[in-house]
C-alpha positions, -999 to 999 in steps of 0.1 A, spaced: 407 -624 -469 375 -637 -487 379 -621 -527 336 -619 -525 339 -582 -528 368 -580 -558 348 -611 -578 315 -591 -573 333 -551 -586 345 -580 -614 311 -586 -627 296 -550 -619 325 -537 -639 322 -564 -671 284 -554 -670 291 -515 -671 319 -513 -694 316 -548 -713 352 -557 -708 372 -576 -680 396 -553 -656 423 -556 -628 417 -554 -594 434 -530 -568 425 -531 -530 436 -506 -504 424 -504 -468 410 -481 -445 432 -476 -410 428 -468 -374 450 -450 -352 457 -462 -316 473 -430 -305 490 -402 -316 458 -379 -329 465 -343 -347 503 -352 -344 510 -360 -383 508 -326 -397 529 -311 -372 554 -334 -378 549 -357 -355 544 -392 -341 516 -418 -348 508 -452 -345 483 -462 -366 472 -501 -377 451 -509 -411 416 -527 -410 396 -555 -425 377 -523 -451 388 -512 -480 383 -499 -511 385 -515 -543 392 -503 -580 382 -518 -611 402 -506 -641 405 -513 -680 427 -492 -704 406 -471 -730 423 -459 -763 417 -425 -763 431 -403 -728 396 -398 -711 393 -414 -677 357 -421 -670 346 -430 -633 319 -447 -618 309 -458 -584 291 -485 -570 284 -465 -540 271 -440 -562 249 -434 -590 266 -408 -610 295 -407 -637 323 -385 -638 347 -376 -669 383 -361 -672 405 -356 -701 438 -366 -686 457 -349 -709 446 -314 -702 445 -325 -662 421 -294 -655 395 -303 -636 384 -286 -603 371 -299 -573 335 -300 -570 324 -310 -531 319 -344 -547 332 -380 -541 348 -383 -574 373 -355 -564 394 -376 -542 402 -394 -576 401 -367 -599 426 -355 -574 454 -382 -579 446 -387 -611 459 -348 -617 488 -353 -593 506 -386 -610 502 -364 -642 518 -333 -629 545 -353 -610 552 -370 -645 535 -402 -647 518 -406 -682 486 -420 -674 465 -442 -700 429 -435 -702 405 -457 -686 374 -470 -674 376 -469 -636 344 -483 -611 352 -479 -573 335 -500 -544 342 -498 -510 329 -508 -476 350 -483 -456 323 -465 -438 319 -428 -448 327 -402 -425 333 -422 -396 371 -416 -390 382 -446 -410 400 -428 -439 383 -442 -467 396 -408 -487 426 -424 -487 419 -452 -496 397 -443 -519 431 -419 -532 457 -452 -531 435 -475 -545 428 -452 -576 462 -442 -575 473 -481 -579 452 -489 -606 459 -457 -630 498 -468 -624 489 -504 -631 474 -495 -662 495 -477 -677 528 -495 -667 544 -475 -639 557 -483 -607 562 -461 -578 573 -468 -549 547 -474 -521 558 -442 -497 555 -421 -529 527 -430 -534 510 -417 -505 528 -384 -506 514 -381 -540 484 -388 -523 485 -368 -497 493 -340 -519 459 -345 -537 438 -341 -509 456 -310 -493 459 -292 -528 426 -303 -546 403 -313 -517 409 -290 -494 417 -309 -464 449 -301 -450 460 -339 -438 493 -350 -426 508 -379 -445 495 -408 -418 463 -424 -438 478 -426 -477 508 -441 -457 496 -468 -435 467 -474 -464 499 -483 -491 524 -500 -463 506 -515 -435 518 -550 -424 492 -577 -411 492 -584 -377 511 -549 -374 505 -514 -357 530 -485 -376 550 -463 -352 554 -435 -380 579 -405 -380 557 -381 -397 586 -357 -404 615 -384 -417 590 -416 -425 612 -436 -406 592 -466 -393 591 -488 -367 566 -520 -368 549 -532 -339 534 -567 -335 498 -569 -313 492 -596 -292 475 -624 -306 449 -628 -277 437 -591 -283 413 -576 -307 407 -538 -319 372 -534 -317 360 -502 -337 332 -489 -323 309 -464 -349 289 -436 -331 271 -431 -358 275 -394 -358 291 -385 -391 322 -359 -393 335 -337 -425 371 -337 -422 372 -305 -449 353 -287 -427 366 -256 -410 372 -265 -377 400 -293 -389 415 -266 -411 416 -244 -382 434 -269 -354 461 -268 -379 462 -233 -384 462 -226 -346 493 -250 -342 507 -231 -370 501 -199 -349 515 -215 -316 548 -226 -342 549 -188 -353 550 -176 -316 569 -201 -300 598 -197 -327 604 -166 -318 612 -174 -282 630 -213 -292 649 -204 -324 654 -236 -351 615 -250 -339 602 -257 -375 571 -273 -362 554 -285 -324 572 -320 -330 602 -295 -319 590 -288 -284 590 -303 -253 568 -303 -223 595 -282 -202 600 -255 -231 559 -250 -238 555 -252 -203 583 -224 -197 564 -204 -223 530 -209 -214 525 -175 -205 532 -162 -241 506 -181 -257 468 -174 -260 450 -198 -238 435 -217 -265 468 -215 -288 486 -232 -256 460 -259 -251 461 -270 -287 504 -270 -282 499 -288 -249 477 -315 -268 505 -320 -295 533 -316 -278 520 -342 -251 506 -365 -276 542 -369 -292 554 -378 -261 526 -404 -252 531 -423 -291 567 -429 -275 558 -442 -244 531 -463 -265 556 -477 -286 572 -491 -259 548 -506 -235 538 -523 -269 576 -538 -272 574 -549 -235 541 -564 -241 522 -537 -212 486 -533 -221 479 -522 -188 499 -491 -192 490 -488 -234 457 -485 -223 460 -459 -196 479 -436 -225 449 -445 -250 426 -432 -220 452 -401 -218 450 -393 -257 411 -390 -252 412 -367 -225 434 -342 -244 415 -348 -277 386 -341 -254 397 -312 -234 431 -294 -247 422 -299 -286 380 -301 -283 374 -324 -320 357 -348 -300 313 -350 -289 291 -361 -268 284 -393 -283 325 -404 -286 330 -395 -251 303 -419 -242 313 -445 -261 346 -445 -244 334 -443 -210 309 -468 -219 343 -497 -232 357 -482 -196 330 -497 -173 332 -532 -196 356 -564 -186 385 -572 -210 393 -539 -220 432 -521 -220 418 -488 -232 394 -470 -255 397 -433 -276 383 -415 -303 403 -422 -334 402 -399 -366 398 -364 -371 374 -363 -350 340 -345 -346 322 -375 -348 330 -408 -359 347 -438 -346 362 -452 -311 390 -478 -310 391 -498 -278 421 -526 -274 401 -553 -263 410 -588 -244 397 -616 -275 381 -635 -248 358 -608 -236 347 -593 -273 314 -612 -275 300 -593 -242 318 -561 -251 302 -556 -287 268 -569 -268 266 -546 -235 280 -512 -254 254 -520 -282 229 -519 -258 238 -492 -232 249 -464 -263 212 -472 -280 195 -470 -251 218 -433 -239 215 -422 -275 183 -435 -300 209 -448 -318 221 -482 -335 260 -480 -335 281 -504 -356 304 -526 -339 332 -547 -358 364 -562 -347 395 -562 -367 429 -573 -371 454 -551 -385 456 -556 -424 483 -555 -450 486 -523 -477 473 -519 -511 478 -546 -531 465 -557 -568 439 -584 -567 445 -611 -587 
């Protein structure tokens, strides 16, 4: 990985604060399947990507933490010893956010001059919040001494976005941003953490494919897929005592109970509960080296996302019939929350050149307008720049 982008927040930073600072990287992700599952305790498998987010830091002597972005123009200022601040609808409160959280959860934070950069794209499905939230969270632990351990870390995370944000996100983006492994996809137990690391072929490529339509994951109708899952919980307990979540049920007991459920409480259950079962059968097709069959469950997850769970549009359901009709390619879904944003397509490396090409021209030419088209290989976690 070229170290253009840290040199560059290097020099931005020494020009702004007129001092020298560390360096702390963490990366955007996507997820190959398992969609909605993470905050009902459930199954994903997602990968990190070639974007990230970077954080310049230097300690100050006094306990104000000052923030600047290169993305932005504005400056934001919190007295870390009072750890009051609110959230304001701004970009700055996915770090105010951790910032408050390591000091309630007992970390003694220095003050400091913090500049962020990043070149995860903004609302397109990517997660830069959380990588924006680990990469801050790195570099205010870095400065002032402390280590925590990486899962930690994104539970801290996490925390900061459900609890100062506002958006009620499972534990899958802060924990692939801190963890992932290059050349890796995660198969993630979203309930115990326990992980299972799956190699990609070498001859394929995840080609992420921006529809240019941007999504706000705080928004109200993310808040309320988990609330409706929440409802389905609260009525299926009552007829499957000990379920604690939809991770709980199977296909045969939500089918047995279909009945009892609302229509549109059972489709977002059916989604879940089906999508849990598909990361499994993911997982191992991946082992056994099947991209024929990974791809037909990627198609799958799209359909449900589509249909059972409705977060996805117009223009992601045409990008993913549009990778369908191309040669080279296992399989192709919306990735993210959904609502706009991004398409991940597992692509044959040979055939990526005409891919990127033919979709380019077919989604302009359906849409007016000019996705953005980049391959990746899956990443490693946060990590200081040195």
């Amino acid at each position: 990985m070229t170290n253009q982008p840290s040199d560059e927040l290097r020099e931005a930073f020494r020009q702004l604060f007129e001092t020298s600072s560390r360096i702390f990287r963490a990366p955007g992700r996507v997820n190959l399947i398992g969609e909605h599952t993470d905050y009902n305790d459930g199954f994903v498998m997602p990968a990190a990507i070639e974007k990230n987010v970077w954080a310049a830091i230097s300690p100050r002597d006094d306990h104000q933490l000052i923030i600047r972005s290169t993305n932005f123009a504005d400056t934001v200022q919190i007295d870390l010893e009072k750890a009051d601040a609110r959230a304001r609808r701004h970009w700055s409160d996915y770090v105010c956010g951790v910032a408050i959280f390591l000091t309630r959860a007992g970390h003694r934070l220095r003050g400091a001059n913090l500049l962020i950069r990043g070149d995860v794209p903004i609302g397109a499905g990517l997660s830069s919040s959380a990588a924006v939230e680990v990469a801050t969270a790195l570099a205010l632990l870095g400065n002032s001494g402390l280590t925590v351990d990486g899962a930690e870390v994104a539970k801290l995370c996490r925390r900061a976005e459900n609890e100062f944000v506002g958006a009620r996100v499972g534990i899958m983006d802060q924990f692939i941003s801190c963890l992932a492994r290059s050349g890796h996809a995660l198969c993630l137990d979203c309930r115990s953490l326990e992980q299972r690391w799956l190699k990609l072929p070498p001859d394929t490529s995840l080609v992420i494919c921006n529809t240019m339509v941007a999504h706000q994951l705080a928004g109200n109708e993310y808040n309320k897929r988990r609330e409706q899952c929440e409802e389905g919980v609260r009525r299926l307990s009552q007829l499957l005592p000990g379920i604690h979540a939809l991770r709980d049920v199977t296909a045969a007991q939500l089918r047995q109970h279909a009945a009892d459920l609302p229509a549109t409480i059972l489709k977002r259950c059916r989604h879940v509960v089906l999508e849990n079962a598909r990361v499994g059968d993911a997982a191992l097709a991946l082992g056994r080296n099947d991209l024929v069959d990974f791809g037909r469950l990627m198609r799958e997850s799209h359909q449900s996302l589509r249909d059972d769970y409705e977060v996805s549009c117009a223009e992601l359901d045409l990008m993913v019939e549009l990778a369908a009709q191309q040669e080279g390619v296992y399989g192709s879904r919306m990735t993210g929350g959904g609502f706009g944003g991004c398409t991940i397509s597992l692509v044959n490396s040979a055939a990526v050149h005409e891919f990127i090409r033919s979709i380019s021209i077919s989604y302009a030419e359906k849409t007016g307008l000019e996705p953005q088209i980049w391959t990746s290989s899956p990443a490693g976690g946060a990590e200081e720049i040195e």
